[in-house]
GUTORLO-832507 format. One line per field, with one value per residue: residue in three letters; x, y, z of N, C-alpha, C in turn. Coordinates in steps of 0.2 Angstrom, whole numbers, padded with zeros to 4 digits, always signed. Example, Ala and Ser with C-alpha at 12.3 -4.5 7.8 and 13.67 -1.06 7.14 Angstrom:
aa <- [ALA  SER];
nx <- [+0066  +0064];
ny <- [-0028  -0011];
nz <- [+0039  +0035];
cax <- [+0062  +0068];
cay <- [-0022  -0005];
caz <- [+0039  +0036];
cx <- [+0066  +0064];
cy <- [-0016  +0000];
cz <- [+0039  +0039];
//
This chain:
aa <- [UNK  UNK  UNK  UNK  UNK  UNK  UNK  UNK  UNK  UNK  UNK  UNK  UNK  UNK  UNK  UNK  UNK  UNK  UNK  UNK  UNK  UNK  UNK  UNK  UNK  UNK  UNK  UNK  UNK  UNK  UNK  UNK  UNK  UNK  UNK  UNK  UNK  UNK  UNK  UNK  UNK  UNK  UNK  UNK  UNK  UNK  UNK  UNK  UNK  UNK  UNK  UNK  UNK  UNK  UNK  UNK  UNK  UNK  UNK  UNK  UNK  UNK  UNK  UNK  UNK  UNK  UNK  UNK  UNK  UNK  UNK  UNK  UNK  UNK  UNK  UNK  UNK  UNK  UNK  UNK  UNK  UNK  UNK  UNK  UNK  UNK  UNK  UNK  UNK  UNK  UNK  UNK  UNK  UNK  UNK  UNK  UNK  UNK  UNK  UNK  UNK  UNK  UNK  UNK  UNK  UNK  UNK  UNK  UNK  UNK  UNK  UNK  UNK  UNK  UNK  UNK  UNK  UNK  UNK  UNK  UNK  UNK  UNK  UNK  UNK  UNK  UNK  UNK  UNK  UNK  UNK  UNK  UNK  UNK  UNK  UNK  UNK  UNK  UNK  UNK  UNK  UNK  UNK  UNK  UNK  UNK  UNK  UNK  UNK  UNK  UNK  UNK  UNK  UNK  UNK  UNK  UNK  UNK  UNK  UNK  UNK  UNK  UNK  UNK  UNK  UNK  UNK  UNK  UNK  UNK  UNK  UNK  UNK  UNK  UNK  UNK  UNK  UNK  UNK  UNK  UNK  UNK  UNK  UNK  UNK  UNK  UNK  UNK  UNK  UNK  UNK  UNK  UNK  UNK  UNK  UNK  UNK  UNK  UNK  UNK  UNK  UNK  UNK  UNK  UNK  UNK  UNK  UNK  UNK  UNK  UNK  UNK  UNK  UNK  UNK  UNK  UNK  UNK  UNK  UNK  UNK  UNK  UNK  UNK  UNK  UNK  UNK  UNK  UNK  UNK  UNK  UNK  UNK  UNK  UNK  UNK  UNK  UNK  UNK  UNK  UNK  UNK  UNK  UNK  UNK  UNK  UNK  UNK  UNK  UNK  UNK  UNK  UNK  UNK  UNK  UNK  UNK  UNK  UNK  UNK  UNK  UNK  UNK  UNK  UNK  UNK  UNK  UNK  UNK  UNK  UNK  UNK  UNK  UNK  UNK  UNK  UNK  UNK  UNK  UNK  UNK  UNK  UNK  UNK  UNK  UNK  UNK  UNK  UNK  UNK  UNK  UNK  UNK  UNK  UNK  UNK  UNK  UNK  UNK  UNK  UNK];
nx <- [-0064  -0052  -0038  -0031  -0037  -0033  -0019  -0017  -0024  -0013  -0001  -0005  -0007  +0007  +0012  +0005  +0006  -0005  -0023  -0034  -0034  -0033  -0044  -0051  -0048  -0051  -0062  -0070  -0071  -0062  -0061  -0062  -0051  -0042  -0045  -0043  -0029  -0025  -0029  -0021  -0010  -0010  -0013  +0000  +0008  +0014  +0019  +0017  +0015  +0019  +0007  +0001  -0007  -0002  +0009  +0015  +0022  +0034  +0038  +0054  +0050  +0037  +0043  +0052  +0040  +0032  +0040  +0039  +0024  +0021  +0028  +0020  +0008  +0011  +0015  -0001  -0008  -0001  -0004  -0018  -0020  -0014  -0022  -0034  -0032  -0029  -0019  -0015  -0005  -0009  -0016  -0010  +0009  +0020  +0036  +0051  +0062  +0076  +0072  +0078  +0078  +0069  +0057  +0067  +0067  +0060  +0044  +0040  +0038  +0028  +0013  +0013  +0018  +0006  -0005  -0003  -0005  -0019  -0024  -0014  -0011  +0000  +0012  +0023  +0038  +0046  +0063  +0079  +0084  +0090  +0081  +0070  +0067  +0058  +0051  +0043  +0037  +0039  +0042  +0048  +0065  +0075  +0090  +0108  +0123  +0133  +0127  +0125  +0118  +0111  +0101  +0093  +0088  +0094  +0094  +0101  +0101  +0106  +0121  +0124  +0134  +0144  +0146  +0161  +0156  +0157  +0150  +0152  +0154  +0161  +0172  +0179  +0184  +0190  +0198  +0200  +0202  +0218  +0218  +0212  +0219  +0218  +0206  +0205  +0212  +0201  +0186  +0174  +0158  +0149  +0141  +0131  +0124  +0135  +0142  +0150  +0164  +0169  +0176  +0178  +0175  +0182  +0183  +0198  +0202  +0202  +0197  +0200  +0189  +0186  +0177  +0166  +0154  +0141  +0128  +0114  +0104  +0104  +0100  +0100  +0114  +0116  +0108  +0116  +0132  +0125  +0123  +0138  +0146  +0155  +0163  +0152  +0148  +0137  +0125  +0126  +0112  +0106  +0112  +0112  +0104  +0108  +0122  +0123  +0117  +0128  +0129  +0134  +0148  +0161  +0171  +0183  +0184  +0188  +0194  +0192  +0175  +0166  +0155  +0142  +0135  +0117  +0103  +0087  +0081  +0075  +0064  +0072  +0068  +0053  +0040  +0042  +0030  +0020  +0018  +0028  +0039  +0035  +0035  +0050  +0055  +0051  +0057  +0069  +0070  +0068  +0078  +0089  +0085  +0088  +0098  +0114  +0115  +0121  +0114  +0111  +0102  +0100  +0092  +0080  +0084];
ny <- [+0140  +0134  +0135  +0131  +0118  +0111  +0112  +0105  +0092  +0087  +0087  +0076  +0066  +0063  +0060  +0049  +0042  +0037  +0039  +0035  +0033  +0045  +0051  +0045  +0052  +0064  +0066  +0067  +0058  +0050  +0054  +0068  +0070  +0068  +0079  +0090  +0088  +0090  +0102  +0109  +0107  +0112  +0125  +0127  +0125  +0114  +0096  +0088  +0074  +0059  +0046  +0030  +0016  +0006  +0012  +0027  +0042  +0054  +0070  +0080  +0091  +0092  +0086  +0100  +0107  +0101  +0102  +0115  +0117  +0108  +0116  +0128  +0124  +0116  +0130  +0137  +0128  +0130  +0145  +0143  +0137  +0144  +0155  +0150  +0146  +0133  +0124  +0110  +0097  +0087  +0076  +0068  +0060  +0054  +0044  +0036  +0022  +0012  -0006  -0012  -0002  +0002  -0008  -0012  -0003  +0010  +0007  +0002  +0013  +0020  +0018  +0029  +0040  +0041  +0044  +0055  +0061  +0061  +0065  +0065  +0054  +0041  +0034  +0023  +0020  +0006  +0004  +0000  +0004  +0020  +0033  +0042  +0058  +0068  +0065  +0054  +0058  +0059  +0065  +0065  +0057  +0043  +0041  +0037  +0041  +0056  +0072  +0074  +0078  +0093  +0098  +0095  +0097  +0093  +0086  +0083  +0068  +0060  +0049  +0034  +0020  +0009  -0009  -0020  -0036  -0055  -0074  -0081  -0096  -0093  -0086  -0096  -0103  -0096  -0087  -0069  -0052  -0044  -0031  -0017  -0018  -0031  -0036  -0037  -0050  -0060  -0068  -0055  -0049  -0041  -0028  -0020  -0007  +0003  +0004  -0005  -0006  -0013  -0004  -0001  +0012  +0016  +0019  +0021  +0024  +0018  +0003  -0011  -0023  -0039  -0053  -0068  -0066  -0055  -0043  -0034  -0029  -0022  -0032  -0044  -0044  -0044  -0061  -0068  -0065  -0071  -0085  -0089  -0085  -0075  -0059  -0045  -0027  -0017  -0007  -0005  -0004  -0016  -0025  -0028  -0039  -0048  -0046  -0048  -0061  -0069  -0073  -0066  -0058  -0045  -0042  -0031  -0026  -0014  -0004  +0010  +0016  +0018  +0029  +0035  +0045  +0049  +0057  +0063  +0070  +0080  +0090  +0102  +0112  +0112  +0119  +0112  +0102  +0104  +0093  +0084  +0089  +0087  +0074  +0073  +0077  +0067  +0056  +0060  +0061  +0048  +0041  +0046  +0041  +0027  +0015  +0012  +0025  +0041  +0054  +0067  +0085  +0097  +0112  +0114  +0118];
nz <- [+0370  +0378  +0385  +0396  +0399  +0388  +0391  +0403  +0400  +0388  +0400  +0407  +0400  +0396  +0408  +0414  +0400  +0396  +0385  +0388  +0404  +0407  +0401  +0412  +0423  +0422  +0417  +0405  +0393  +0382  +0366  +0369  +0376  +0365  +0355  +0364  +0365  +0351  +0347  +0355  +0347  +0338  +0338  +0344  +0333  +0333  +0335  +0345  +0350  +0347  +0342  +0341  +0339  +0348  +0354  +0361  +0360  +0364  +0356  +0354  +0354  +0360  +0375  +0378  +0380  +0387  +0403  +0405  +0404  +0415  +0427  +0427  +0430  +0442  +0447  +0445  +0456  +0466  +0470  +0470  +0483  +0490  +0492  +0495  +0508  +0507  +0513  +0517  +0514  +0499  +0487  +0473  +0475  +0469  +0469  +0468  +0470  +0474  +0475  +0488  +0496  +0495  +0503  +0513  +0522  +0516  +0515  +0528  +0536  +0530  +0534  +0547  +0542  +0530  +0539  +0547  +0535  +0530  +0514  +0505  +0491  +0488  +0475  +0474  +0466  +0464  +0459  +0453  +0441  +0431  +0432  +0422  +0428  +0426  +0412  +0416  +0425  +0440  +0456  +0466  +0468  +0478  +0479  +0478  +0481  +0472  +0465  +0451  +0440  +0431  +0430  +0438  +0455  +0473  +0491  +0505  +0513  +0521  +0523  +0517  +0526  +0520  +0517  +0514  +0512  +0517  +0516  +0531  +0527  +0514  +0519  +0527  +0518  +0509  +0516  +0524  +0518  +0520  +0517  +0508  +0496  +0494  +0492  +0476  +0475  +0476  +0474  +0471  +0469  +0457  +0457  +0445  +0442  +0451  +0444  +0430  +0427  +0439  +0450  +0466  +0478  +0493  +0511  +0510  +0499  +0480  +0472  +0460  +0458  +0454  +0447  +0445  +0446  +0440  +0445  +0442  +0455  +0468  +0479  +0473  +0473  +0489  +0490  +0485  +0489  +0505  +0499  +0497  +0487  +0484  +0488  +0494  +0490  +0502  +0507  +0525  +0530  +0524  +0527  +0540  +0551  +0545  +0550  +0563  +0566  +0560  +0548  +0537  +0537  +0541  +0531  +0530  +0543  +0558  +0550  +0543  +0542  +0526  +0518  +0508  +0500  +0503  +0493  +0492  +0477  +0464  +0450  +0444  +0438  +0440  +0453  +0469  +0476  +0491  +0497  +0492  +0499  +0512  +0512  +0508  +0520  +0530  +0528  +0531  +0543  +0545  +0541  +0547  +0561  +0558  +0558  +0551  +0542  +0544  +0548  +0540  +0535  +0528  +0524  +0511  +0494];
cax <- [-0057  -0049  -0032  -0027  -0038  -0028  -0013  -0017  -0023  -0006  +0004  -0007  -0005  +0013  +0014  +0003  +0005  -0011  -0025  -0041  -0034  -0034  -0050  -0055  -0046  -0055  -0073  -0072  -0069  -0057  -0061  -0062  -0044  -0038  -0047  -0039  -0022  -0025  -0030  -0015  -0006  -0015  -0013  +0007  +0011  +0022  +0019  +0020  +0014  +0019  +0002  +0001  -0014  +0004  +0013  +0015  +0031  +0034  +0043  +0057  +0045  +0035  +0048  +0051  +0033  +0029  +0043  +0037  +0017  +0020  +0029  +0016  +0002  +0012  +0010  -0007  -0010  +0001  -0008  -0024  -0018  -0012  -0028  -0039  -0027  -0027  -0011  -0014  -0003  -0015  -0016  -0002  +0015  +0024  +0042  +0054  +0067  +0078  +0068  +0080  +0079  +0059  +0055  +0070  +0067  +0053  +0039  +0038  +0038  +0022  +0006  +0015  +0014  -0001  -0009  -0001  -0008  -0024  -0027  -0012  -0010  +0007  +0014  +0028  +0041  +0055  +0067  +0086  +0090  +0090  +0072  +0070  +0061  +0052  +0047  +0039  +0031  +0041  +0040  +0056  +0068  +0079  +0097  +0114  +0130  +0133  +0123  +0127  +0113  +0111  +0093  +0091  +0091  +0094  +0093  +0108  +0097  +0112  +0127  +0125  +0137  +0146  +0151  +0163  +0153  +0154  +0147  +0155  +0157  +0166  +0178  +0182  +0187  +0198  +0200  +0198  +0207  +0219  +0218  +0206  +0220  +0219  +0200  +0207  +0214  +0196  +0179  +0172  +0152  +0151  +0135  +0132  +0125  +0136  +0150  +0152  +0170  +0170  +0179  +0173  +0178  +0184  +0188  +0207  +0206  +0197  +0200  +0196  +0189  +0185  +0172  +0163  +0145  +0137  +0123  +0111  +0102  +0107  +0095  +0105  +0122  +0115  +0109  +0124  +0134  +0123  +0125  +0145  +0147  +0161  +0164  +0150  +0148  +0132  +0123  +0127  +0107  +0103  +0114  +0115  +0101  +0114  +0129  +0122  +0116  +0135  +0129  +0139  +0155  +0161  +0178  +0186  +0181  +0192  +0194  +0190  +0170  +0165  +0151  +0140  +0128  +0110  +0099  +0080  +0082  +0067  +0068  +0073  +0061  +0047  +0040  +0042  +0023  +0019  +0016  +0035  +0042  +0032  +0038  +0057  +0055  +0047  +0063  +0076  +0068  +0068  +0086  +0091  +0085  +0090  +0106  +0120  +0114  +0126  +0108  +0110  +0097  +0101  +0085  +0079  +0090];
cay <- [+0139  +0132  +0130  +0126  +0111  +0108  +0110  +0098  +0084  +0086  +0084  +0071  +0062  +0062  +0056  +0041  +0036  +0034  +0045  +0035  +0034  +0053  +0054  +0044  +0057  +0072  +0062  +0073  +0056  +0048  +0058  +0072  +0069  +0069  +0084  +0095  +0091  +0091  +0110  +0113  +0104  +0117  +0132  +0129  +0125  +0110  +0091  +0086  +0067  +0055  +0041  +0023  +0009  +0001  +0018  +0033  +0045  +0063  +0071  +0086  +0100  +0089  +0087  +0105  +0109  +0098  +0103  +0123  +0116  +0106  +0121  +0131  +0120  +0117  +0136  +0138  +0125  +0134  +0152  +0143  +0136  +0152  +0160  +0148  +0145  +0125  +0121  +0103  +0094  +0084  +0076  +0062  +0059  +0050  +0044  +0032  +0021  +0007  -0009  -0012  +0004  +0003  -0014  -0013  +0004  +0016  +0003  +0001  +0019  +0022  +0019  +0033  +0045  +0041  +0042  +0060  +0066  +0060  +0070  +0061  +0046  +0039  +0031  +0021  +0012  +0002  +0002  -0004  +0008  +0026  +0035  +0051  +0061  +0073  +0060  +0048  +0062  +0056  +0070  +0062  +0050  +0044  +0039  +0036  +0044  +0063  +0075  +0076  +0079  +0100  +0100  +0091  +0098  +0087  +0087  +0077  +0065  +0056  +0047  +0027  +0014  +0002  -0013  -0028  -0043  -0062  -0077  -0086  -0100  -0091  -0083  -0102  -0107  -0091  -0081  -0062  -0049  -0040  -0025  -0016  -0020  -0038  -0039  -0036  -0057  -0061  -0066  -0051  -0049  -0033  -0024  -0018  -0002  +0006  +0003  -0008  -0007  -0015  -0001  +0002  +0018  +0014  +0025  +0021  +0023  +0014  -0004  -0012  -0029  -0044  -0060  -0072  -0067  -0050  -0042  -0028  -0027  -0025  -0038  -0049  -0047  -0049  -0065  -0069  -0065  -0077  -0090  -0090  -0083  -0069  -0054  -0040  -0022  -0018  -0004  -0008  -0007  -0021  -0032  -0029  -0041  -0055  -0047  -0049  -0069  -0073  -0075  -0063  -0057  -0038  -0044  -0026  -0025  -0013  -0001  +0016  +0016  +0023  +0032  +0037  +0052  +0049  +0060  +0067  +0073  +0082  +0094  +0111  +0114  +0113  +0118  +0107  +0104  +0104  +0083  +0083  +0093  +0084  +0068  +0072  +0077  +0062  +0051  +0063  +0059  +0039  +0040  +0047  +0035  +0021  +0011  +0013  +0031  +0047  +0059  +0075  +0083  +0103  +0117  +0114  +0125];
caz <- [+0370  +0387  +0385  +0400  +0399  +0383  +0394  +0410  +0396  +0386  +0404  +0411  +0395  +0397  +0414  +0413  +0393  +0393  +0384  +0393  +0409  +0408  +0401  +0417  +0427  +0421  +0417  +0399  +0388  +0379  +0361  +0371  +0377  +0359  +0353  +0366  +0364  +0344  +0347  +0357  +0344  +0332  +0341  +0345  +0327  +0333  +0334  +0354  +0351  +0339  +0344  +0335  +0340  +0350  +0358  +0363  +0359  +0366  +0353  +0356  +0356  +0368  +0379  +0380  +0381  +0396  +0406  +0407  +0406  +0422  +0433  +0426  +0433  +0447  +0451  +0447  +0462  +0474  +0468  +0475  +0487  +0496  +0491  +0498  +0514  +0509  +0517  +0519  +0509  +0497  +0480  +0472  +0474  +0465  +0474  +0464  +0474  +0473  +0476  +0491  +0498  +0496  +0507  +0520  +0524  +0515  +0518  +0535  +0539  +0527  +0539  +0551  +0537  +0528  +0545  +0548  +0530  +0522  +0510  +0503  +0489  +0486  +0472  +0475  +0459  +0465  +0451  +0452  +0435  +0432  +0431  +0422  +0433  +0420  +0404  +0418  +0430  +0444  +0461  +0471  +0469  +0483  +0474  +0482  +0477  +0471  +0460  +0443  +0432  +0432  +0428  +0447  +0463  +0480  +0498  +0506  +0518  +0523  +0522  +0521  +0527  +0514  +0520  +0512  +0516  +0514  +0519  +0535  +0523  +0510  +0524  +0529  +0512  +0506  +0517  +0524  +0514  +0525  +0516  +0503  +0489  +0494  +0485  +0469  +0474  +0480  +0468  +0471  +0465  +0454  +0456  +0439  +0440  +0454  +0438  +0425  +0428  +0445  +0454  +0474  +0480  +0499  +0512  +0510  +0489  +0475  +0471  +0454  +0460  +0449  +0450  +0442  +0444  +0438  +0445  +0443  +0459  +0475  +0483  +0472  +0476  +0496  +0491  +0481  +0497  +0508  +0494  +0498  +0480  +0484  +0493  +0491  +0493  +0503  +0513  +0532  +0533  +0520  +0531  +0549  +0552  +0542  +0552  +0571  +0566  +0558  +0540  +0534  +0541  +0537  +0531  +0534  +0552  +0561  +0545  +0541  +0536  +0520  +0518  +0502  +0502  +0500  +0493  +0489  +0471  +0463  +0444  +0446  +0432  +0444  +0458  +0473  +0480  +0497  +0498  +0492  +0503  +0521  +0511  +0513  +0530  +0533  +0525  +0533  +0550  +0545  +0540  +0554  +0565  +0554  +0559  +0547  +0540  +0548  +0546  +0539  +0532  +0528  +0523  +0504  +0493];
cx <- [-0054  -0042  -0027  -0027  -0034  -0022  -0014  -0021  -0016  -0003  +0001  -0004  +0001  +0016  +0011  +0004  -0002  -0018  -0030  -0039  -0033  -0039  -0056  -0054  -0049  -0061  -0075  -0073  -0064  -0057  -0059  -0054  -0041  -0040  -0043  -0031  -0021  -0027  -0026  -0010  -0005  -0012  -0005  +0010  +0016  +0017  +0022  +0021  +0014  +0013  +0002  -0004  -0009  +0005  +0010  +0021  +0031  +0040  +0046  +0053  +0042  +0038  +0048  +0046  +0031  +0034  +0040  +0029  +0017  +0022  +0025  +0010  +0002  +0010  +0003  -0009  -0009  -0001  -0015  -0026  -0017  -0019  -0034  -0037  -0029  -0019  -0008  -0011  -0008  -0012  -0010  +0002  +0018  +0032  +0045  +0061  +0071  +0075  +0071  +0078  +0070  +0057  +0059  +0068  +0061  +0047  +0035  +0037  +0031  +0015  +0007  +0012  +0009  -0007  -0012  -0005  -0013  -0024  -0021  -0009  +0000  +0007  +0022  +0034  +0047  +0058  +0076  +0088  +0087  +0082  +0074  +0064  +0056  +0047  +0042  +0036  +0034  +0042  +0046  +0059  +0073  +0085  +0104  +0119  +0129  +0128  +0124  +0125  +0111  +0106  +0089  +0094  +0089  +0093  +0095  +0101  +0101  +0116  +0125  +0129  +0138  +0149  +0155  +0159  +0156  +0152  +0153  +0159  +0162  +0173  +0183  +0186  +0192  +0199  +0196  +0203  +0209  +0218  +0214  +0209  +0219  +0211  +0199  +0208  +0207  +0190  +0175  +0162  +0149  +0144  +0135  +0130  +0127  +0142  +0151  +0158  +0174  +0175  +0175  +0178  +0177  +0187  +0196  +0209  +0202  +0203  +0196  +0196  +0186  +0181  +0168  +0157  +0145  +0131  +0119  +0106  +0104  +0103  +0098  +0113  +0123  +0113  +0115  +0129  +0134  +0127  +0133  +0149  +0153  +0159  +0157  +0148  +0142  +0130  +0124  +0118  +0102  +0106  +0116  +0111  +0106  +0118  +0127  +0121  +0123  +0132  +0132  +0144  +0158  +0169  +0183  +0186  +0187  +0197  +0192  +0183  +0170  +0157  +0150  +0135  +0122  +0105  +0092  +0081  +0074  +0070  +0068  +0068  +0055  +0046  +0038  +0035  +0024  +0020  +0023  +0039  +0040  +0036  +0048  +0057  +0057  +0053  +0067  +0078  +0069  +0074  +0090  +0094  +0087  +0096  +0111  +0119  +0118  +0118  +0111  +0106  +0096  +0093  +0086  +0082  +0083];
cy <- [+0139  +0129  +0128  +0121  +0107  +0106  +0105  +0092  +0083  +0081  +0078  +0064  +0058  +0058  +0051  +0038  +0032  +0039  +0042  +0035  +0043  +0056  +0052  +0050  +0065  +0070  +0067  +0065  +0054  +0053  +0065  +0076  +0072  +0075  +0090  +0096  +0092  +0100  +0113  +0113  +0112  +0124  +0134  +0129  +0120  +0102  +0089  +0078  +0063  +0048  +0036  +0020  +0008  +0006  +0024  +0039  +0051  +0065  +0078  +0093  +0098  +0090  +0094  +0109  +0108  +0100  +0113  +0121  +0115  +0112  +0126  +0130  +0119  +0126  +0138  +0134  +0129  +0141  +0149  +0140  +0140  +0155  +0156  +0145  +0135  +0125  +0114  +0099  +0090  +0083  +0067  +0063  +0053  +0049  +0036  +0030  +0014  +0001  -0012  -0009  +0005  -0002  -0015  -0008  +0008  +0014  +0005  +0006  +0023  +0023  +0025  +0038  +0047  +0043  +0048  +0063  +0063  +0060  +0068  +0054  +0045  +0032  +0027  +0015  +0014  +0000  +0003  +0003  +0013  +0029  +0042  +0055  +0065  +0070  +0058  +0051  +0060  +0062  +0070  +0057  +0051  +0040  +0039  +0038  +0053  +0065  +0075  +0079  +0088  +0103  +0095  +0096  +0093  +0091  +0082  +0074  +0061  +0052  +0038  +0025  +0011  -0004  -0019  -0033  -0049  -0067  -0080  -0092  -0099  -0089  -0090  -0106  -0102  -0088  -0073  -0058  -0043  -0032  -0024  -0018  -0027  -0042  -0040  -0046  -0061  -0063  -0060  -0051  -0043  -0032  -0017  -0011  +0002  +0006  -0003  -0012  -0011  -0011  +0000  +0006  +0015  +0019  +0025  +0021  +0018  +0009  -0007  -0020  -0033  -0049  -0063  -0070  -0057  -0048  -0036  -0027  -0029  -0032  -0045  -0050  -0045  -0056  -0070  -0072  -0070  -0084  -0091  -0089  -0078  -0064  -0045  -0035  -0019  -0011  -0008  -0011  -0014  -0026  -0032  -0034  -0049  -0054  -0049  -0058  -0073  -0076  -0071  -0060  -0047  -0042  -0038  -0024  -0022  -0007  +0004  +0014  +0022  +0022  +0034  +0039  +0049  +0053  +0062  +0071  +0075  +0089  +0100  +0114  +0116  +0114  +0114  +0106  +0100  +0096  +0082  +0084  +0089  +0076  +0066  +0073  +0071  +0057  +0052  +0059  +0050  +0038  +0040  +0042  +0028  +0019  +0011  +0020  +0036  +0051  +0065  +0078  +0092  +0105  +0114  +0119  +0131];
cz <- [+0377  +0385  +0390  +0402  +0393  +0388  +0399  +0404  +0392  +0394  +0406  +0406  +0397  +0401  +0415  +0405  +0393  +0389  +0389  +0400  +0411  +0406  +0406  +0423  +0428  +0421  +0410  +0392  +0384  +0371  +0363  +0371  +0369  +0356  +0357  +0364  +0355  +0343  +0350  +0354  +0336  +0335  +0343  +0339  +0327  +0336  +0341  +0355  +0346  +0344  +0337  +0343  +0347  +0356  +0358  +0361  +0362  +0360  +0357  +0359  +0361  +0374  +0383  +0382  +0388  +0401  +0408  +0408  +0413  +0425  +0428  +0428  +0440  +0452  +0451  +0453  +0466  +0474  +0471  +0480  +0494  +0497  +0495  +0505  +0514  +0508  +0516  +0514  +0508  +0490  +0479  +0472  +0472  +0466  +0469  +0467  +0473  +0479  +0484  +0499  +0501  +0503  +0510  +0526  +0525  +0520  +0523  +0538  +0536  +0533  +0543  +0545  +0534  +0530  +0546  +0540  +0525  +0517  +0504  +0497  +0486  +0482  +0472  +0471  +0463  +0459  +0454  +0447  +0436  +0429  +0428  +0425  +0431  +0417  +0410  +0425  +0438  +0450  +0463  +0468  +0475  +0478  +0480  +0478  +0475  +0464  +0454  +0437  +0434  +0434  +0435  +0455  +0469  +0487  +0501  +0514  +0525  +0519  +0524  +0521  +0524  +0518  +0514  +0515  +0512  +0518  +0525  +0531  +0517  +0514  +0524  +0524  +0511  +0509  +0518  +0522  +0519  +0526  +0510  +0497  +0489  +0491  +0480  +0467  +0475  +0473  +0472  +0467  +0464  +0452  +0450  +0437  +0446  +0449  +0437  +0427  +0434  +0450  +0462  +0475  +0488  +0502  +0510  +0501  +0485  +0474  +0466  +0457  +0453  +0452  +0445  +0440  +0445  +0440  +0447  +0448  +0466  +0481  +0479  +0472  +0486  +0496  +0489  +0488  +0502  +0505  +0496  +0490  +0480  +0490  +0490  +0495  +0496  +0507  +0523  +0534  +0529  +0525  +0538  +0551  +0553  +0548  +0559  +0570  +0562  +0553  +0536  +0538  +0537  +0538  +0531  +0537  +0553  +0555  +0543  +0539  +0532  +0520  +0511  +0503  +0498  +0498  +0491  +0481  +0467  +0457  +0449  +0442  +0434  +0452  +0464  +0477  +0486  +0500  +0498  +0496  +0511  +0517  +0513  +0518  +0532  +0532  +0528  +0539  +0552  +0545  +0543  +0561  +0563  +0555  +0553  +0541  +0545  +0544  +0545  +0534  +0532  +0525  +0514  +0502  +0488];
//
């Protein structure tokens, strides 16, 4: 009886949705896979995994199952870690960011790091919507705006830069709006999941804007913007390239900027491993140096 091999096939399961690729993971067999979690499934008296030909499901007990198995896993590593003085951060990371955020930004600062820590593999999903950081094994996310969820804790990496944009072209036909409530008269292009509702929070006061087109990713209401489609709300670092070549124009130039906290967010539930931890550094450090980012980048809590 090895139940701890029962417990790292449960979580492995969990985190990729797959049984064979976790039975390529351990080199034990795909049958093997199922046997173990069917004997953990045995041994806890509760139903972790609903399986079909099709899917996958974690049921309730699941959920709470994997949530204590992982930082339970978690410290076995850093128990041997200490014990055998391996330091070097090592192993997978798995980091989840907006596709934006990944390919203006992350990217390009990869080869540095990677370079700095071998021993290292990163995984990296660019996703626009919200990631549960548990269900889908996820180490980090980088997220913009304040904390909310209880069962997360963050690390404020900074403060980006919002700017009004639009195109030259659209300025020529309607207009620059003198003021933040003069957007409200404006097509506006309502990024769909910063709010439904089209409210932008602005230094001087929130304004509920309106417009024609609708869009859930920011990479599409910067082309939007180009296109001369309305007025959109942006990172300064997705468009300073635009603003220095006069394709886009920041139409509240001379206007208090507004700023929105970014943060490293990671569960509380688990403990943070070493890979993670050189990983925000390494962000903090990019961000810093990163044009339309105020860096600030306090001790982990």
């Amino acid at each position: 009886m090895n139940k701890l091999l029962w417990m790292r096939c449960f979580v492995r399961v969990v985190e990729t949705g797959s049984f064979s690729a976790v039975a390529r993971e351990l080199a034990i067999g795909q049958p093997n896979v199922s046997r173990h979690i069917a004997a953990l499934e045995a041994e806890l008296g509760a139903l972790l995994l609903h399986r079909s030909t099709r899917q996958l499901v974690v049921t309730p007990e699941g959920h709470r199952y994997y949530a204590q198995a992982r930082q339970a896993l978690d410290l076995i590593a850093q128990a041997e870690a200490d014990v055998l003085g391996q330091h070097n951060p090592r192993g997978l990371l798995r980091v989840a960011c907006s596709p934006a955020l990944g390919t203006e930004v992350i990217t390009a600062t990869l080869p540095a790091f990677l370079e700095r820590y071998p021993d290292i593999e990163l995984e990296l999903r660019m996703d626009d919507g919200y990631v549960d950081l548990v269900a889908e094994g996820i180490d980090i996310a980088i997220r913009g705006g304040e904390l909310k969820d209880s069962a997360l804790r963050a690390r404020r990496l900074g403060n980006s830069e919002r700017l009004c944009v639009a195109s030259a072209g659209y300025v020529a036909r309607h207009g620059a709006p003198a003021a933040t409530a003069d957007l409200a008269r404006h097509q506006c292009i309502v990024y769909t999941l910063l709010g439904g509702s089209g409210a932008w929070r602005l230094s001087d006061g929130e304004v509920h804007v309106r417009g024609r087109l609708r869009v859930n990713s920011l990479e599409g209401v910067r082309r939007a913007a180009l296109a001369g489609l309305g007025i959109g709300y942006l990172p300064r670092w997705m468009v300073a390239d635009h603003l220095r070549a006069g394709a886009l124009v920041d139409v509240l130039a001379g206007h208090a900027p507004t700023f929105s906290p970014v943060n490293a967010v990671y569960s509380a539930a688990r403990l943070l491993p070493l890979r993670a931890s050189v990983f925000i550094d390494h962000i903090a450090a990019v961000f810093a140096a990163t044009p339309g980012f105020d860096g600030v980048a306090p001790a982990l809590p």
